[in-house]
C-alpha positions as a printed Julia matrix, in Angstrom:
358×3 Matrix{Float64}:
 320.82  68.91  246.07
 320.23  71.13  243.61
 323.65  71.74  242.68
 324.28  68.54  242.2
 320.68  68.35  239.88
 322.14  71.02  237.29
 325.6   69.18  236.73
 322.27  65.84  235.96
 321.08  68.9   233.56
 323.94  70.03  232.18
 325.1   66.77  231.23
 321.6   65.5   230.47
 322.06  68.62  227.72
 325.57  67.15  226.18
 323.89  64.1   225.74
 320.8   65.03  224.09
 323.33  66.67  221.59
 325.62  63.68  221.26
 322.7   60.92  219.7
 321.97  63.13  217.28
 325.74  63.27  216.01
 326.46  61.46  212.89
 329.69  59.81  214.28
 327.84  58.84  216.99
 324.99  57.43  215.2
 327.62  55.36  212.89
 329.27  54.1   215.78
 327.14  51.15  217.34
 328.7   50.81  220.83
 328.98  54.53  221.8
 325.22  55.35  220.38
 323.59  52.23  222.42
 325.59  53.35  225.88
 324.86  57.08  225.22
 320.52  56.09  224.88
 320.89  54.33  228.11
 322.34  56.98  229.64
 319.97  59.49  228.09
 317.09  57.38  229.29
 318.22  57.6   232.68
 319.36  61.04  233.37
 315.86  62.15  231.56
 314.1   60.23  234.83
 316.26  62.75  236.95
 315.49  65.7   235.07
 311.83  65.49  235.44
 312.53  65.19  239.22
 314.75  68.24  238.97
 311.53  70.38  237.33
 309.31  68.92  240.06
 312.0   69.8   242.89
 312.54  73.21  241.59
 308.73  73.26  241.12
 307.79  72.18  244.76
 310.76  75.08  246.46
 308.72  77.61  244.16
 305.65  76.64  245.76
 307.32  77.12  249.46
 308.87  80.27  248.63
 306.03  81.58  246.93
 303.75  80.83  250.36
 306.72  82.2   252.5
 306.02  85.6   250.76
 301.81  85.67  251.43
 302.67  84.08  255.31
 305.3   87.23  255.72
 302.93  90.11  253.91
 300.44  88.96  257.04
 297.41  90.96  255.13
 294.6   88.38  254.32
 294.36  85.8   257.01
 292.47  83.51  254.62
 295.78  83.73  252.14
 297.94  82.67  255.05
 295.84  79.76  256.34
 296.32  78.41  252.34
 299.33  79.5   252.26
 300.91  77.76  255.32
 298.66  74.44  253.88
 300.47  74.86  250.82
 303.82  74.92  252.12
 303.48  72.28  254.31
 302.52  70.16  251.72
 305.22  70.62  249.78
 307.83  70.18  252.08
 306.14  66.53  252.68
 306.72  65.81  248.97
 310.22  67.29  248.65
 310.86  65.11  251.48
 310.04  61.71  249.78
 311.24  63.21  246.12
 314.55  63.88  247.63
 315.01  60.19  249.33
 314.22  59.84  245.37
 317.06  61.39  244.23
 319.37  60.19  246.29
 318.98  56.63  245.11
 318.89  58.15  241.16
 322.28  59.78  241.55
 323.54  56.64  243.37
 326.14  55.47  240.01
 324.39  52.65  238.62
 325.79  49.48  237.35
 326.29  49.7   233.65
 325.06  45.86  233.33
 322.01  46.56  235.28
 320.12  47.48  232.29
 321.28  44.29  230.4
 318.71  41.18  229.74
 319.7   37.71  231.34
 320.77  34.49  230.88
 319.84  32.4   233.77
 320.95  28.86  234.35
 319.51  26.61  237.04
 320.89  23.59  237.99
 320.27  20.63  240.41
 322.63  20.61  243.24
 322.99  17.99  246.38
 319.45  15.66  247.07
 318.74  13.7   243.72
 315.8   13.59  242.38
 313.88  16.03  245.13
 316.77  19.21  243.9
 315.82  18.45  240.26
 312.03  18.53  241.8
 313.09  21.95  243.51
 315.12  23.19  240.25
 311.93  22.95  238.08
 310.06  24.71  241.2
 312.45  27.47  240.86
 312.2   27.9   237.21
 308.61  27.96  237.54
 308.86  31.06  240.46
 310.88  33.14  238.01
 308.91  32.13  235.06
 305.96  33.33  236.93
 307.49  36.54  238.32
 309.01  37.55  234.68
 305.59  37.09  233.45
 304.28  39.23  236.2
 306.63  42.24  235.15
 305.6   42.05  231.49
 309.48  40.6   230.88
 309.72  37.58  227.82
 311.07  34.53  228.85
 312.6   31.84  226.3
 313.99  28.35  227.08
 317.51  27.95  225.48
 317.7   23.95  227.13
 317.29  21.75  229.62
 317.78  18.54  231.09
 314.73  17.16  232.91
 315.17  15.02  235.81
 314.17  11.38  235.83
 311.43  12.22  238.89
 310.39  15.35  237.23
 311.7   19.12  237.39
 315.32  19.47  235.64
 318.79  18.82  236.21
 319.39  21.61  234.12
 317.34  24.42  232.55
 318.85  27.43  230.5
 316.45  30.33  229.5
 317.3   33.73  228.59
 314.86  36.59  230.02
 314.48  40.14  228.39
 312.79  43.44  229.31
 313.58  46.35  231.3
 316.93  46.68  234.04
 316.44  42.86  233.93
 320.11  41.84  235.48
 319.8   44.89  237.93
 316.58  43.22  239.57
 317.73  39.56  239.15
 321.69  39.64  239.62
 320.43  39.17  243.66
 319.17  36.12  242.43
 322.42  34.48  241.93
 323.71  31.71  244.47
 322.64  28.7   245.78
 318.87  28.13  246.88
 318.06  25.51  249.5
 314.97  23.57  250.08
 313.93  22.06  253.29
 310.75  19.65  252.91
 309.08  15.99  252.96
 310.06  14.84  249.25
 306.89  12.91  247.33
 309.39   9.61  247.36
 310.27   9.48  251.7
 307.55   7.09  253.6
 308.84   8.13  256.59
 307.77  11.88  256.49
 311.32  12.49  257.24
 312.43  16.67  255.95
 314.98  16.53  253.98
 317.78  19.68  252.42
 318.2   19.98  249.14
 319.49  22.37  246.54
 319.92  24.22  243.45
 322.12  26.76  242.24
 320.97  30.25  240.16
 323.62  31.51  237.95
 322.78  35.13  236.27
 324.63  36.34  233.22
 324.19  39.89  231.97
 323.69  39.2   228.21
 326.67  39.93  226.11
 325.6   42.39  223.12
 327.82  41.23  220.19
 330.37  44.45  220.7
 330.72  43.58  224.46
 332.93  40.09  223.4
 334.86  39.51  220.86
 334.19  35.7   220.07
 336.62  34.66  217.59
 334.82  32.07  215.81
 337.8   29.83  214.24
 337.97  28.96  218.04
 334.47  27.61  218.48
 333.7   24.09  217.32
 330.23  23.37  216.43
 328.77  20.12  216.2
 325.3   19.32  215.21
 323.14  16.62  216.59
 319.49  15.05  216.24
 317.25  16.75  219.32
 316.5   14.57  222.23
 313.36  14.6   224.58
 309.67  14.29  224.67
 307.29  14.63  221.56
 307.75  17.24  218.05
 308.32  15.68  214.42
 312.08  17.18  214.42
 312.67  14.76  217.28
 315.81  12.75  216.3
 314.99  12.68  212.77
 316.72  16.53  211.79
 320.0   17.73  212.71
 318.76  21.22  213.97
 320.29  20.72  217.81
 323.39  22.39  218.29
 326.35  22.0   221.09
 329.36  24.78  220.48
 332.58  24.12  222.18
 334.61  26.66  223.2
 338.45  25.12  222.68
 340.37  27.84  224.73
 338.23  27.73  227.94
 336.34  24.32  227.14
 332.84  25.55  227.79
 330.39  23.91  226.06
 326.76  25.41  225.4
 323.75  23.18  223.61
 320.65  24.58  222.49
 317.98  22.35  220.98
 315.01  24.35  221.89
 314.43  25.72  218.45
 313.16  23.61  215.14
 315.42  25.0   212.9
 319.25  24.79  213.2
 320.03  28.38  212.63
 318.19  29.28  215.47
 319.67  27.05  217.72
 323.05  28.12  216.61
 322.06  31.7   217.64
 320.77  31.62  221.04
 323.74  28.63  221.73
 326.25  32.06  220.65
 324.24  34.06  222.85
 324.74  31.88  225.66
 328.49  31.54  225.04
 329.31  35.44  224.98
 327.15  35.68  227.99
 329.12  33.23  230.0
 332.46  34.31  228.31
 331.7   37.72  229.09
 330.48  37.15  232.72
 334.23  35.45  233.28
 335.56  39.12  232.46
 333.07  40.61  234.84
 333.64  38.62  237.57
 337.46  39.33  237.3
 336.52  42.76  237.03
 334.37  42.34  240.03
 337.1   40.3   242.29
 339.81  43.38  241.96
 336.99  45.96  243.52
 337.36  45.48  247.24
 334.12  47.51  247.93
 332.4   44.8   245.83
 333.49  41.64  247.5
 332.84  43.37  251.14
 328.9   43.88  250.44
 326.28  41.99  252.03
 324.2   41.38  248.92
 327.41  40.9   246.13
 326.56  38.34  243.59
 329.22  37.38  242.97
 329.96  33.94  244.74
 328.03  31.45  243.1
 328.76  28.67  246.02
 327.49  30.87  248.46
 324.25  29.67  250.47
 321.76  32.71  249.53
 318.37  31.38  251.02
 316.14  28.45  252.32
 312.73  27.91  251.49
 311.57  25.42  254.67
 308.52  24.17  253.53
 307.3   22.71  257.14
 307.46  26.58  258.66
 306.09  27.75  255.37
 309.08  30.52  255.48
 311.67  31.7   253.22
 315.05  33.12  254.97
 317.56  34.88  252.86
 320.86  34.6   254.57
 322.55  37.58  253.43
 320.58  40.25  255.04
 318.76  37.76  257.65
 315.15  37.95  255.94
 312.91  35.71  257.21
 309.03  36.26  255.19
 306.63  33.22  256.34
 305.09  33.35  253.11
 306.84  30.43  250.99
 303.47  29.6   249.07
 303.34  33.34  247.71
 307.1   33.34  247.11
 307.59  29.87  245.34
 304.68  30.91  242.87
 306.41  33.86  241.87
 305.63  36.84  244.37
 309.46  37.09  244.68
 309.9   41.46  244.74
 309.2   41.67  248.56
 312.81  39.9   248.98
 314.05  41.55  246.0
 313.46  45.71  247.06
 314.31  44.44  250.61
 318.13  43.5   249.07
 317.99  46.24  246.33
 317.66  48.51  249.51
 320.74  47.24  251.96
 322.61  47.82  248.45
 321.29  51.33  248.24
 322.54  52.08  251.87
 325.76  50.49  251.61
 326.6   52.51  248.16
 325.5   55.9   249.84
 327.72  54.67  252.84
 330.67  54.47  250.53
 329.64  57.77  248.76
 329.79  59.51  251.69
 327.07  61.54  250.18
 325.14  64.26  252.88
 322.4   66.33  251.18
């Protein structure tokens, strides 16, 4: 363990040297991936002083326990030890998971796009009772969440709804998100009391930073439109909404969430590098076997991920056969209990491939 803490160290040192560089500073791309990776070997160095710290303490109450003179020294002494070795237990399960190679888009802020999938009106119903759950949860983990667009459905909730979320390791915690959700429930429009299955899918796109995708902008068409929708004085009388197309793939993005027509045109942008860039990813993602055998891989967006039944009140996520019977906590936002449960089967498999013994 703690060889493999001083090659953290040593490189923790090269970087700590490197930001403060001139060519690095001048160079945009290599000075943002070099801070991330600065901020995250400087978590494992303060473990490494605490490790180091804690085996000091042991060794330290070894010598008293072997000297044998004062039997009040040795009574501490042995206390002392023990309690360390109960930390260094838990710090080095810790570690393990910190030297585990993270995901370079883990750290990266989100665009997440829900959409209504098979049962009419009741998915768009469960759509907006989706977007609500993650609204709530972001809230609840001090992240900013802004709507891009959406498309509400004619019995409420949304046939579509684009938001972007930002904060801290934002795709890391809600890439397991990703997939298709499934209700099972009495909609408000059956007499019959008859449970019906609907759905929704979650799509999660790390955000593209402006030097991860080159967008070539002679190939983007933009067209600019009146806003639609409820209420506001820009309503259909100011062209601020804004739908890009994309000629060589054909996406098209609209954003008519903002007033002004700039700011449209910027978060519609953000939105298209995200998706553009998520295309690479998932290419990237397809070629790496490993990737495409794990349980929790988000990468197939048809896949069935989880079922909220509404009658049980339970919520079963399909991947790792979680079944919570707490849907009323769950669908207003208490969503990390699933979330640490699937960070952690990731965890295991990636030490499994490692092949790492400490």
């Amino acid at each position: 363990m703690l060889e493999k803490l001083q090659i953290v160290q040593q490189r923790f040192d090269e970087v700590s040297d490197l930001i403060i560089q001139p060519d690095i500073i001048s160079d945009q791309k290599r000075y943002v991936q070099l801070n991330k990776e600065y901020k995250d070997l400087s978590v494992l160095v303060e473990k490494k002083k605490r490790y180091q710290s804690l085996l000091a303490n042991i060794a330290e109450g070894q010598e008293i326990v072997a000297d044998g003179s004062d039997a009040e020294m040795m009574e501490m002494a042995k206390l002392q030890i023990d309690e360390a070795k109960e930390e260094i237990a838990v710090l080095e399960e810790e570690i393990r998971v910190l030297l585990i190679p993270k995901d370079p888009e883990d750290s990266k802020n989100v665009v997440m796009e829900l959409r209504a999938g098979t049962g009419g009106d009741e998915a768009s119903i469960f759509a907006g009772d989706l977007f609500r759950m993650y609204t709530k949860y972001c809230e609840g983990k001090g992240w900013k969440v802004n709507l891009v667009d959406m498309s509400e459905g004619t019995a409420g909730g949304f046939k579509e709804v684009i938001f972007e979320v930002s904060g801290t390791d934002v795709y890391g915690t809600l890439k397991f998100e990703a997939g298709v959700h499934r209700v099972q429930r009495v909609p408000q429009t059956e007499t019959q009391g008859r449970v019906h299955t609907s759905a929704a899918s979650v799509i999660v796109l790390p955000e593209a930073e402006e030097f991860d995708v080159e967008l070539d902008m002679s190939e983007v068409r933009i067209e600019r439109t009146t806003s639609t929708g409820p209420g506001g004085q820009s309503v259909n009388t100011t062209y601020s909404a804004i739908k890009l197309h994309h000629e060589p793939t054909g996406m098209i993005v609209s954003c008519q969430d903002q007033k002004s027509s700039h700011k449209n045109l910027e978060k519609a942008l953000k939105v298209l590098r995200s998706r553009l860039y998520e295309m690479e990813l998932a290419k990237k993602q397809a070629a790496d076997s490993e990737k495409r055998k794990s349980m929790v891989s988000s990468g197939d967006r048809s896949a069935k991920i989880r079922t909220y039944n509404y009658p049980q009140g339970r919520v079963t996520d399909h991947r790792i056969g979680l079944t919570l019977y707490d849907l009323q906590n769950i669908i207003n936002g208490d969503v990390q209990k699933i979330i640490d449960e699937l960070k952690l089967v990731q965890n295991t498999e990636k030490l499994k491939e490692s092949g790492e013994v400490f």
